[in-house]
C-alpha positions as CSV (number, residue, x, y, z in Angstrom):
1,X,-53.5,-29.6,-9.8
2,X,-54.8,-31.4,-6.9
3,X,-51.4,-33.7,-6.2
4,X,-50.5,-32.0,-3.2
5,X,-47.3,-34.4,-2.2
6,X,-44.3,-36.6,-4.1
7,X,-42.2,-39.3,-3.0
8,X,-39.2,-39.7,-5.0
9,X,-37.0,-41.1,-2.3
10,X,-34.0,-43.0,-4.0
11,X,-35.6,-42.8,-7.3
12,X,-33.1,-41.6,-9.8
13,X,-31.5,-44.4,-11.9
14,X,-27.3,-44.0,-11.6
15,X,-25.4,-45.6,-14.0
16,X,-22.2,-47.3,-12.3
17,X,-22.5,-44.4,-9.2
18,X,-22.4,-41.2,-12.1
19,X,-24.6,-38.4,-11.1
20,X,-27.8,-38.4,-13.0
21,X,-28.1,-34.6,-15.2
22,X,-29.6,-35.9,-18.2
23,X,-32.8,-35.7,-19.5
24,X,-34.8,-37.6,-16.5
25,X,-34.4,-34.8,-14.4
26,X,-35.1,-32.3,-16.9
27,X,-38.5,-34.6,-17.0
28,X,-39.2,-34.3,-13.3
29,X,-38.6,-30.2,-13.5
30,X,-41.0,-29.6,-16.2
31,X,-43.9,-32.0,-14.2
32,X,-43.1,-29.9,-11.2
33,X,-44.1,-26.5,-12.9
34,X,-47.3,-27.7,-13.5
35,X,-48.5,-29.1,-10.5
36,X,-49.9,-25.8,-8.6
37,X,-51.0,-27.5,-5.3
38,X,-48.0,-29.3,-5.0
39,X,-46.7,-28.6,-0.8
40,X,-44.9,-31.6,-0.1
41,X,-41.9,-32.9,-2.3
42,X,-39.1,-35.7,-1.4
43,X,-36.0,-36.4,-3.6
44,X,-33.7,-37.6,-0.6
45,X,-31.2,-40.2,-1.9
46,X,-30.7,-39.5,-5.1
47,X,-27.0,-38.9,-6.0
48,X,-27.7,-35.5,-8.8
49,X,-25.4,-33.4,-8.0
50,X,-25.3,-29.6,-7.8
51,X,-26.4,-29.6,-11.7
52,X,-29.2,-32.2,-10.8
53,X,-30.6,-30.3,-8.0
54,X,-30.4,-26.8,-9.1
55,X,-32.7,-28.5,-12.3
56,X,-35.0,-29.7,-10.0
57,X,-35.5,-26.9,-7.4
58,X,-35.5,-24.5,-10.5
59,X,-39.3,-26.3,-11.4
60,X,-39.9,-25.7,-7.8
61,X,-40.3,-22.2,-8.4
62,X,-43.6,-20.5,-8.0
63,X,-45.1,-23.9,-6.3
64,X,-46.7,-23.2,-2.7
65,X,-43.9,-25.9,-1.3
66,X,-43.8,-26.2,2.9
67,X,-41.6,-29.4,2.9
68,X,-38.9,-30.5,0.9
69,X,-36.2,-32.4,1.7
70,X,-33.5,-33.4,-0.5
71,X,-31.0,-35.1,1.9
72,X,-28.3,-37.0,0.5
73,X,-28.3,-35.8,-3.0
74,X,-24.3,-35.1,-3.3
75,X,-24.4,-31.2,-3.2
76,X,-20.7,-30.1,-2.5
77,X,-19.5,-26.7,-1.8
78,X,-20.6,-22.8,-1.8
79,X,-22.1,-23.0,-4.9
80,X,-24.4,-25.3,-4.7
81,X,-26.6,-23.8,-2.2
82,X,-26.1,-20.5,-4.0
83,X,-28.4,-21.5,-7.2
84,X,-30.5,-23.7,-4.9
85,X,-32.0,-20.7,-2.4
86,X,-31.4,-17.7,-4.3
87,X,-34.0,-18.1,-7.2
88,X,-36.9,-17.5,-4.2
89,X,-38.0,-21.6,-4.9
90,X,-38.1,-22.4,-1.0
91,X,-39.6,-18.9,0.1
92,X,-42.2,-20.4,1.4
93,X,-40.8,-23.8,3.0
94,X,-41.0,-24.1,6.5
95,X,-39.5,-27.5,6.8
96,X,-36.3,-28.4,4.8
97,X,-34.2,-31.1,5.5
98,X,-30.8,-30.6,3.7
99,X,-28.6,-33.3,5.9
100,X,-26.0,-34.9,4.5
101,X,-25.0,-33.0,2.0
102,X,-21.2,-31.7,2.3
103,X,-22.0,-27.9,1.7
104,X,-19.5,-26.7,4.1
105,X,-18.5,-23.5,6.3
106,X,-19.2,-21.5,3.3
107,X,-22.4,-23.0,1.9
108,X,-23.5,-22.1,6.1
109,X,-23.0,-18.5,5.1
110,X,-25.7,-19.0,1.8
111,X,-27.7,-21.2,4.4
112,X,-28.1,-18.0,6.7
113,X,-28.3,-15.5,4.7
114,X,-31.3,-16.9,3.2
115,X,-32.9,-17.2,6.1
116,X,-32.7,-13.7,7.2
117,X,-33.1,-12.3,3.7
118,X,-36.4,-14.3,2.7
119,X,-34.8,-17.0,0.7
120,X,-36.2,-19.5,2.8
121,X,-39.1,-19.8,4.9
122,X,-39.6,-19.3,8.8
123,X,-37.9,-22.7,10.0
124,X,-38.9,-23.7,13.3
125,X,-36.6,-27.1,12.6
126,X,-33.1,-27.1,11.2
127,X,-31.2,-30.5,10.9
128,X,-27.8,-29.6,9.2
129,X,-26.6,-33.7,10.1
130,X,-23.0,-34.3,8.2
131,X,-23.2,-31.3,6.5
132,X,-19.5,-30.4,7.2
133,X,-19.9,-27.1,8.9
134,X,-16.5,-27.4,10.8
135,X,-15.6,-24.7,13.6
136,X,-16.6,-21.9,10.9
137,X,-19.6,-23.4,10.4
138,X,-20.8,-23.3,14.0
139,X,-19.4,-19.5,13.7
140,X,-22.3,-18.8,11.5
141,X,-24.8,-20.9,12.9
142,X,-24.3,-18.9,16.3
143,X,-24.7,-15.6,14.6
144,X,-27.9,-17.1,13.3
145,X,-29.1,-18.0,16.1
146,X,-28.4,-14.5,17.9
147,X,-30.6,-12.7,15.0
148,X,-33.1,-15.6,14.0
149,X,-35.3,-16.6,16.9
150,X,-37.8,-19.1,15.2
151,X,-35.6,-22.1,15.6
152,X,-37.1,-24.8,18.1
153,X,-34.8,-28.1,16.9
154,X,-31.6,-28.4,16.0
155,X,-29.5,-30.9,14.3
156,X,-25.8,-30.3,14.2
157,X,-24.7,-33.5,14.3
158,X,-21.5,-35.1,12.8
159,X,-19.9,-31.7,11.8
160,X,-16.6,-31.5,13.3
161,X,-17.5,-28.8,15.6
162,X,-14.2,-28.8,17.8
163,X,-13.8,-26.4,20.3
164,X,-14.1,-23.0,18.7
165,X,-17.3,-23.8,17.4
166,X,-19.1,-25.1,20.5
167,X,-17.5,-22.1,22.5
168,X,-19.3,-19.8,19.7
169,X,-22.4,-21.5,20.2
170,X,-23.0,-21.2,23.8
171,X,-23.6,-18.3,25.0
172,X,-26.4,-18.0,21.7
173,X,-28.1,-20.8,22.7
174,X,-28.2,-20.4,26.3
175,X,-30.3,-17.4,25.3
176,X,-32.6,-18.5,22.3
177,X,-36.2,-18.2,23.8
178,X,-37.6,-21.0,21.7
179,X,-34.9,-23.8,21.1
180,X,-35.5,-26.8,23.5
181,X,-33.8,-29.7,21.4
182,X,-30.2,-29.2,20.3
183,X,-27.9,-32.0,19.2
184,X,-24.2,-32.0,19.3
185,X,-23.5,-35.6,18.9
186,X,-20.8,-36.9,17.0
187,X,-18.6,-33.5,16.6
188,X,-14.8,-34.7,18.1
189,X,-15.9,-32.6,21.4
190,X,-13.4,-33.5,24.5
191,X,-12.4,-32.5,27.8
192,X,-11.7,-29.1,26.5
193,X,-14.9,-28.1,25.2
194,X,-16.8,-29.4,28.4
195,X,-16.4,-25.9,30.2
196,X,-18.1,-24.3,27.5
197,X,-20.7,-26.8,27.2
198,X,-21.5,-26.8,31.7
199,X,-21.8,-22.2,30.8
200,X,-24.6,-23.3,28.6
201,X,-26.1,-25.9,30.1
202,X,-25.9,-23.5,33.2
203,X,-27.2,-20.8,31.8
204,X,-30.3,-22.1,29.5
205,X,-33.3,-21.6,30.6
206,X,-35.2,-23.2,27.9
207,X,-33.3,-26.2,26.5
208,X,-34.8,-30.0,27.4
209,X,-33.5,-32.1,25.2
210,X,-29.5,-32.0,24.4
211,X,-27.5,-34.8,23.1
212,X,-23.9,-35.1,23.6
213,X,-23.4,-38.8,22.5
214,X,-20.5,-40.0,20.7
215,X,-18.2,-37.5,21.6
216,X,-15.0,-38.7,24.3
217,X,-15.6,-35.9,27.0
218,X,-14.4,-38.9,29.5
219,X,-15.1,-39.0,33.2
220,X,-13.4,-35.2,33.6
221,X,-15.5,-34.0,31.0
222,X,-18.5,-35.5,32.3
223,X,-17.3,-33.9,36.3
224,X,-17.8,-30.6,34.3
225,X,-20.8,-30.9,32.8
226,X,-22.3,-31.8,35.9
227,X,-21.5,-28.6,37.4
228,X,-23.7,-27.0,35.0
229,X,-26.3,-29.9,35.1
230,X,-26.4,-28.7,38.8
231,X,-27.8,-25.3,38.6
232,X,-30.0,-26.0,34.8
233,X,-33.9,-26.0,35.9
234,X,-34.6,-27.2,31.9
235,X,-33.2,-30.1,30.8
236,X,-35.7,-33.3,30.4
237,X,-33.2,-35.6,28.4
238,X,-29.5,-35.7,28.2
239,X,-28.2,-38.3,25.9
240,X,-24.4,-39.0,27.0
241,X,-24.3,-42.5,25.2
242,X,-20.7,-43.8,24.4
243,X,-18.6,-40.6,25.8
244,X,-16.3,-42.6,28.1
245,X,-17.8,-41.5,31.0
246,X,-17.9,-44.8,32.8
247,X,-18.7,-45.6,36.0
248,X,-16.9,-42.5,37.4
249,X,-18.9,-40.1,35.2
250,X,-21.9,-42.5,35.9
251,X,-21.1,-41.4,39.9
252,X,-20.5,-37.9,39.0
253,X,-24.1,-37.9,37.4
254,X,-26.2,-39.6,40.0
255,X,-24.8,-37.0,42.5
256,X,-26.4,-34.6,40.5
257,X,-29.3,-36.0,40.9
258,X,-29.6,-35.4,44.2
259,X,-31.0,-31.7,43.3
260,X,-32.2,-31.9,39.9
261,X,-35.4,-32.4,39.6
262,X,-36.0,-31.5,36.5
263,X,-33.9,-34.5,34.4
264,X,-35.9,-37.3,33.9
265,X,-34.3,-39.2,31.0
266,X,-30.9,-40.2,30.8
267,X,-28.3,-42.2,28.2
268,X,-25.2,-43.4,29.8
269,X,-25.2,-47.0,28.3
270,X,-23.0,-48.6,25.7
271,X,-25.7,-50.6,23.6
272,X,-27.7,-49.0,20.7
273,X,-31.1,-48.1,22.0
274,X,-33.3,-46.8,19.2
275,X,-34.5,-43.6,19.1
276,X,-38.0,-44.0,17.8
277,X,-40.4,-47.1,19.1
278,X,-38.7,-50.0,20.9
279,X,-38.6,-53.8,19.3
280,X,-39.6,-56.1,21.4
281,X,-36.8,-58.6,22.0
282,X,-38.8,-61.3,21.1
283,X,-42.3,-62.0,20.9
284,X,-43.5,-62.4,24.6
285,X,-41.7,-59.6,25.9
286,X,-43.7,-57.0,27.1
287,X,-44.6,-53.8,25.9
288,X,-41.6,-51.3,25.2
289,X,-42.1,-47.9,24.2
290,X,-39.8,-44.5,23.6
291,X,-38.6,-44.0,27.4
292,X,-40.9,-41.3,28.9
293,X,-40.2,-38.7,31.5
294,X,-39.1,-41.0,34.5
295,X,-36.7,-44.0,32.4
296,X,-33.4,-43.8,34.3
297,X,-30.7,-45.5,31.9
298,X,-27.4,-47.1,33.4
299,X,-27.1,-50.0,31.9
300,X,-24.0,-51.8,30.2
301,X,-22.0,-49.5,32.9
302,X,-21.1,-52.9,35.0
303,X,-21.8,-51.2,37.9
304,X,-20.5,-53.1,40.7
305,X,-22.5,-53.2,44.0
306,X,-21.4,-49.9,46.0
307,X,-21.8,-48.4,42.4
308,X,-25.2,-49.4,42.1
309,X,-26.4,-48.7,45.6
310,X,-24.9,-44.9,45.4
311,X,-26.7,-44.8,42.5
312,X,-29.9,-45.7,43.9
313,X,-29.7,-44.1,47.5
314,X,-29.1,-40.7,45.5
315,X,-32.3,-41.3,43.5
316,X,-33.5,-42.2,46.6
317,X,-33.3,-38.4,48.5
318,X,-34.7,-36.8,44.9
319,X,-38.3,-35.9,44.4
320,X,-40.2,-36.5,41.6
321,X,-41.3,-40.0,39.8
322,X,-38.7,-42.4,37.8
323,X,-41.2,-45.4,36.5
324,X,-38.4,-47.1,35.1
325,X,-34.9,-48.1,36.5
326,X,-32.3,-50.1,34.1
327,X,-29.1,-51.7,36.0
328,X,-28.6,-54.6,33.8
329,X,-25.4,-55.4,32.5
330,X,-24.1,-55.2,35.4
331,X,-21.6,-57.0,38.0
332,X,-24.5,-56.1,41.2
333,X,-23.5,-59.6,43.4
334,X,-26.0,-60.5,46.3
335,X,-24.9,-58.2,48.8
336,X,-25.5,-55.4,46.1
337,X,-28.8,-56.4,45.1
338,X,-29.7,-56.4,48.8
339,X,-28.3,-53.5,49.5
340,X,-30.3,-52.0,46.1
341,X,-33.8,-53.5,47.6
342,X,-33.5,-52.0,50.9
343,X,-32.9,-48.6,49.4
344,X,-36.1,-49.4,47.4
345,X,-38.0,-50.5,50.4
346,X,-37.3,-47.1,52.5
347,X,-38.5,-45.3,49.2
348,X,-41.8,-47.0,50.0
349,X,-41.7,-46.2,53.3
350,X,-40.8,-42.8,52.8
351,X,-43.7,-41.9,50.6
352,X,-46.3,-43.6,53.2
353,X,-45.2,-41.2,56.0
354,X,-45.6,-38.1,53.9
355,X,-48.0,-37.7,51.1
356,X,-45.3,-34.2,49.9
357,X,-42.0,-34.1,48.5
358,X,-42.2,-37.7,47.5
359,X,-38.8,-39.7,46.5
360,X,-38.7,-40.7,43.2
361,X,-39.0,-44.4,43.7
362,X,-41.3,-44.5,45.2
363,X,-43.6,-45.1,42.2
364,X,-41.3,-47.7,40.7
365,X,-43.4,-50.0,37.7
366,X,-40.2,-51.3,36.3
367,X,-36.4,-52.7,37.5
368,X,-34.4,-54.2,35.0
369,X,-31.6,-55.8,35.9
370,X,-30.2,-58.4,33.3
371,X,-27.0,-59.9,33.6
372,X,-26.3,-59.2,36.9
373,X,-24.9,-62.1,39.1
374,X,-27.8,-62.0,41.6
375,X,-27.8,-65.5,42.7
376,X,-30.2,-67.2,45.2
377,X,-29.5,-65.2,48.1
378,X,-30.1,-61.8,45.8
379,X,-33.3,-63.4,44.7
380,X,-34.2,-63.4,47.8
381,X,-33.9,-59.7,48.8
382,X,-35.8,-59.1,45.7
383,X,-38.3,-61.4,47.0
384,X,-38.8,-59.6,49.7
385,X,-39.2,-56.1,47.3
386,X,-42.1,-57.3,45.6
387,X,-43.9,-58.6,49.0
388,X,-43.8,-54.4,49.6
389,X,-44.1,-52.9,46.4
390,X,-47.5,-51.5,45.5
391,X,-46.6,-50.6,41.9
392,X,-44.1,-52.6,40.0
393,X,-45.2,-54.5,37.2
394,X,-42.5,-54.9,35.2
395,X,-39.4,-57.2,36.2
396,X,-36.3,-58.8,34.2
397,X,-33.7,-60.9,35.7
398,X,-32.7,-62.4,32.5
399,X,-29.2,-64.1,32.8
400,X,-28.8,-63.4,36.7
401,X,-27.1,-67.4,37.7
402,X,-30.9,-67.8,39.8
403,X,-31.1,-71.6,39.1
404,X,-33.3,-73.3,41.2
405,X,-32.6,-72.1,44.4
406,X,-33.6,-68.5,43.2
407,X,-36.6,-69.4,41.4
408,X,-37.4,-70.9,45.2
409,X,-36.1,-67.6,46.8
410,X,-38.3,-65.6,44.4
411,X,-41.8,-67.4,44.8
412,X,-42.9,-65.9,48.1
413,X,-43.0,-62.6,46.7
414,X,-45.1,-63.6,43.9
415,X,-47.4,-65.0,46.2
416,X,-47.8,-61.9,48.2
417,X,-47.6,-59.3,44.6
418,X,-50.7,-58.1,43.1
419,X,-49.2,-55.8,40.7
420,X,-46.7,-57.7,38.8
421,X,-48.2,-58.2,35.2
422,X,-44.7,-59.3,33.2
423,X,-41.7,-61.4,34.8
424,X,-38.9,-61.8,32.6
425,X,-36.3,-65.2,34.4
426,X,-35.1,-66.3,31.1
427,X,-31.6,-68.3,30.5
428,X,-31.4,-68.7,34.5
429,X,-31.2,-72.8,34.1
430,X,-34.1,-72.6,36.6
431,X,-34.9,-76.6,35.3
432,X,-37.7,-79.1,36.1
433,X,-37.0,-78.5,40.4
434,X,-36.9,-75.0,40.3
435,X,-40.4,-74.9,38.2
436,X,-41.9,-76.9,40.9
437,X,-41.1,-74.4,43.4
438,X,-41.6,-71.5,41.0
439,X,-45.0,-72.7,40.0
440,X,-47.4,-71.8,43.4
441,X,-45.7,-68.6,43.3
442,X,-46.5,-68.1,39.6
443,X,-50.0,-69.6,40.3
444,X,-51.0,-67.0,43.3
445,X,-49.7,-63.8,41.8
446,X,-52.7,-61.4,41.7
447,X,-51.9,-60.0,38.4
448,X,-49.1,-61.9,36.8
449,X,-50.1,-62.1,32.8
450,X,-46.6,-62.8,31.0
451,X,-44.0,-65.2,31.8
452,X,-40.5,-65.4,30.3
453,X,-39.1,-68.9,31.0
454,X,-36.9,-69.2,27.9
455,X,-33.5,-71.3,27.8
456,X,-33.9,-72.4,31.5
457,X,-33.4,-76.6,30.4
458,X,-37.2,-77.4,31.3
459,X,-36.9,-80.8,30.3
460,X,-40.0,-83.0,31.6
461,X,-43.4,-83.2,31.7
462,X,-43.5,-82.3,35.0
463,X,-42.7,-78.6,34.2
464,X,-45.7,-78.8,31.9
465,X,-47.7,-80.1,34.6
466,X,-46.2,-77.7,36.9
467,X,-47.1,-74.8,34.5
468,X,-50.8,-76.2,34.0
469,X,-51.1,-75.8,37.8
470,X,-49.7,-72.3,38.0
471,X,-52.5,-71.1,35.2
472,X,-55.5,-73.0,37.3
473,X,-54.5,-72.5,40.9
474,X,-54.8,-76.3,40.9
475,X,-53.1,-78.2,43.4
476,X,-52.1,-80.7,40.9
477,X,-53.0,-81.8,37.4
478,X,-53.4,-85.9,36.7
479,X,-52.1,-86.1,33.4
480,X,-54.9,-87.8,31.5
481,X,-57.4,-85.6,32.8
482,X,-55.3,-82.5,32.4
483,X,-58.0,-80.9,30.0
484,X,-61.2,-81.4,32.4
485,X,-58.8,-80.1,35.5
486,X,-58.6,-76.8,32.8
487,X,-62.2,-76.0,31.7
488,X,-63.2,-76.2,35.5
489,X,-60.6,-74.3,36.9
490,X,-61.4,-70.9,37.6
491,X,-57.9,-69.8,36.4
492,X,-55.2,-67.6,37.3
493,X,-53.8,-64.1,35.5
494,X,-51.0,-66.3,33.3
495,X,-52.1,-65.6,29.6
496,X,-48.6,-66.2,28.0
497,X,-45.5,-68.4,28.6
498,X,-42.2,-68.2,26.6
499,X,-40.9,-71.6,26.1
500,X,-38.5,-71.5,23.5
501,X,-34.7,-72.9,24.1
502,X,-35.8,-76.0,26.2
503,X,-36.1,-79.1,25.9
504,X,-39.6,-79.7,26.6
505,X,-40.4,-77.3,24.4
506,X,-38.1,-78.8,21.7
507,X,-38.9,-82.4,22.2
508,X,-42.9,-81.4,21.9
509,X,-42.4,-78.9,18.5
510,X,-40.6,-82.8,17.1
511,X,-43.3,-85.2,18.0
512,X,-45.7,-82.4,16.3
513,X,-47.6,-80.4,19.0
514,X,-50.2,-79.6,16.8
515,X,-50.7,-83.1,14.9
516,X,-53.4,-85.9,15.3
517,X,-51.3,-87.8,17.5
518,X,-52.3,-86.8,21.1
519,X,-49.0,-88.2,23.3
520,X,-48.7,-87.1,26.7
521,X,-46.4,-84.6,25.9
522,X,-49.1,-83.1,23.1
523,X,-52.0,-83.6,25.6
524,X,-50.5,-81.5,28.4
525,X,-49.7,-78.6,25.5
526,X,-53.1,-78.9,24.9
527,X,-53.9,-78.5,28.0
528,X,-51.3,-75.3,28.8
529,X,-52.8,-73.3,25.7
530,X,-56.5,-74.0,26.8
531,X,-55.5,-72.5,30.5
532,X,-53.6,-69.3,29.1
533,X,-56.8,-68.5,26.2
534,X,-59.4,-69.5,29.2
535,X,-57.4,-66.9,31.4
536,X,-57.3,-64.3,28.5
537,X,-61.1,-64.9,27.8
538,X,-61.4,-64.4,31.8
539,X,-59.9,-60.9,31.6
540,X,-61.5,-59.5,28.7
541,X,-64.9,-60.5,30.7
542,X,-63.9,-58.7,33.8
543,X,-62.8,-55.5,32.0
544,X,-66.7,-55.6,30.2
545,X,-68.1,-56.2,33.3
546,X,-66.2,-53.0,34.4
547,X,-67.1,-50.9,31.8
């Protein structure tokens, strides 16, 4: 009587894919009836079957149940949510997930009428993913929603929508008082439902999340949606991942910019980005989180350079704060990337005359901009970006063609930053010359605490060296006396260095870095790993001292 929650996620046995109805669930139904503090019950996964469900919600009944979900569990057709919600079992469940389970336009109207009869109940969240609702479906779901006010998310997901249904459900969500997340991903939506879809986005006044991803509006449909983008006052997050929008609909969007101050997280790229928490991409990059009000998303577009600079000088006249802004994947050249950091410079500038109405780069912590050709000359203009920023901390140029002469280009700005903590130059084929014109940079940098330098053929032990000197500030490190230069160093910020995929890293992990045999090679990793735990000791100091 005190269990108050069941996890029986993928837990029925199936013999050779067969539906389970025998006398396992039967077993389950008659535990259920006697657990009277039971409120939280999960049997997602489990292939039963109308019969096996309608078992298992039937011991359900009379239990004080709030969440339930039984996703995935093959219910087809009207009848099977007919048995399920009209015995009064899920009267008092206020979260159900039901997703996946091809119910249909009919088993909507069961799905409703349950709702507004007491079947069910008050659902703040509905997620009807896959459920194959169709055009009817979305009928019903927009008479729902004109009578049934509770609903804050909603999942429609994957349903095959089309036109009819979408036009049915705008003008009842444009004026539910309580929904702000509504997804329409996935539901064969084209150029033909966009003008439905700009009326709602115009006319909501409570909406901030909406995601339209997977369906091809194309560059037209994307023109449209704009226009209502324009005038909406709501919106947060608009996911528009893989709906052919391009480059075109990526133009037609920053425009919109221009006035909107309210969107502040946007999908236009290609790649997969998760929903929930980040991965890292490998273990020294730095922290990634869900993107928060202020991550502005254009990657994988291949923006060429006029692209990316009316991209960013349309940022540029909107107020507001963007922390992060992702370019990578690109084709930006030199003159593009120049063009980019001068916009980002008069940002700066901007925001130091006037202290109201700030642009919204002006608070910039992190560029990405991966795989764009930036060369040593764009190096350079970046260069001269961080000698003015005040608040970027976060900077990849993974795969930009730097090679030495743009490690050289880049090291003045480090010397003058004191607010970059993570700088990400890997598979740039900086090697051993552009390391030792890298390093001072590296080495004066007033807060630089990660440093990607993987796949860049770092191939001798002067790179080592070069490294040792960047995490000491020393002007040079004699090699058999590499650890003494260490312990009386007063250090730099450099607590970690990614060195996988070169050769010095290599040819050390083969004579056995960590052995009894203390080469030269061994001593000055030694010596590397002593400066980077001294400089992490350092820190944690300061901050007690601080506190």
């Amino acid at each position: 009587q005190m269990l108050t929650s069941i996890l029986l996620f993928y837990f029925f046995p199936t013999n050779n894919h067969e539906r389970l109805t025998g006398d396992g669930v039967d077993l389950v139904a008659g535990t259920l009836r006697n657990l009277t503090g039971l409120t939280s019950f999960c049997f997602a996964e489990n292939p039963l079957g109308n019969e096996g469900v309608q078992t298992i919600v039937r011991g359900m009944k009379g239990l004080p149940l709030k969440k339930v979900n039984m996703s995935l569990c093959s219910l087809r057709g009207e009848d099977s949510l007919t048995s399920v919600l009209a015995n009064g079992a899920l009267a008092s469940c206020t979260d159900l997930n039901i997703q996946c389970n091809s119910f249909g336009p009919s088993g909507m109207e069961i799905y409703k009428k349950s709702l507004l009869d007491g079947g069910l109940g008050t659902l703040a969240e509905i997620d009807l993913y896959r459920c194959g609702l169709g055009p009817q479906g979305g009928k019903t779901m927009a008479a729902l929603l004109r009578v049934y006010k509770h609903i804050k998310k909603l999942n429609l997901r994957a349903n095959a929508l089309g036109i009819d249904g979408v036009a049915a459900l705008a003008s009842p969500v444009a004026a539910a008082t309580n929904l702000t997340e509504l997804s329409l991903a996935e539901n064969n939506l084209g150029v033909e439902t966009c003008e439905a879809l700009s009326d709602m986005i115009m006319e909501s006044s409570n909406l901030k999340v909406l995601s339209l991803r997977d369906n091809r509006v194309g560059p037209k449909g994307i023109a449209t949606i704009s226009t209502g983008l324009r005038a909406n006052t709501s919106i947060i997050e608009l996911d528009l991942r893989n709906t052919s929008g391009g480059v075109r609909g990526a133009l037609y969007l920053s425009d919109v910019f221009r006035g909107n101050t309210t969107l502040h997280v946007l999908w236009m790229n290609t790649r997969i980005l998760l929903t929930g928490p980040m991965e890292p991409e490998n273990t020294e990059t730095y922290d990634r989180c869900i993107p928060s009000p202020g991550y502005f998303n254009m990657s994988d577009l291949r923006l060429q350079d006029m692209e990316a600079v009316i991209v960013a000088s349309s940022l540029r006249k909107r107020t507001g704060t963007i922390h992060t802004l992702d370019l990578s994947g690109g084709r930006i050249g030199p003159d593009g990337i120049a063009a980019l950091c001068i916009v980002l410079e008069e940002a700066i500038m901007d925001a130091t005359s006037s202290s109201i109405n700030l642009p919204c780069l002006h608070n910039l912590q992190e560029l990405r901009l991966d795989g764009n050709p930036i060369r040593a000359k764009g190096a350079g203009s970046i260069s001269d970006y961080l000698s003015s920023s005040p608040t970027l901390k976060r900077l990849y140029l993974r795969s930009c063609e730097l090679r030495s002469g743009g490690a050289a280009a880049l090291a003045p700005g480090l010397r003058t930053n004191g607010h970059l903590e993570y700088l990400d130059l890997s598979e740039n084929d900086i090697d051993d010359e552009g390391m030792d014109a890298l390093a001072e940079g590296v080495g004066q940098a007033g807060g630089l605490m990660r440093l990607n330098l993987s796949g860049n053929n770092l191939g001798t032990q002067a790179s080592l060296r070069q490294l040792i000197c960047a995490a000491t500030r020393a002007p040079d490190v004699p090699i058999g006396t590499a650890a003494a230069v260490v312990i009386a160093s007063k250090g730099s910020f450099l607590e970690r260095v990614d060195l996988t995929g070169n050769p010095v890293f290599c040819d050390g992990w083969s004579r056995g870095l960590y052995d009894d045999d203390h080469t030269t090679l061994n001593g000055l990793y030694q010596a590397l790993l002593l400066a980077l735990a001294l400089n992490t000791r350092r820190r944690v100091a300061r901050e007690r001292k601080d506190e």
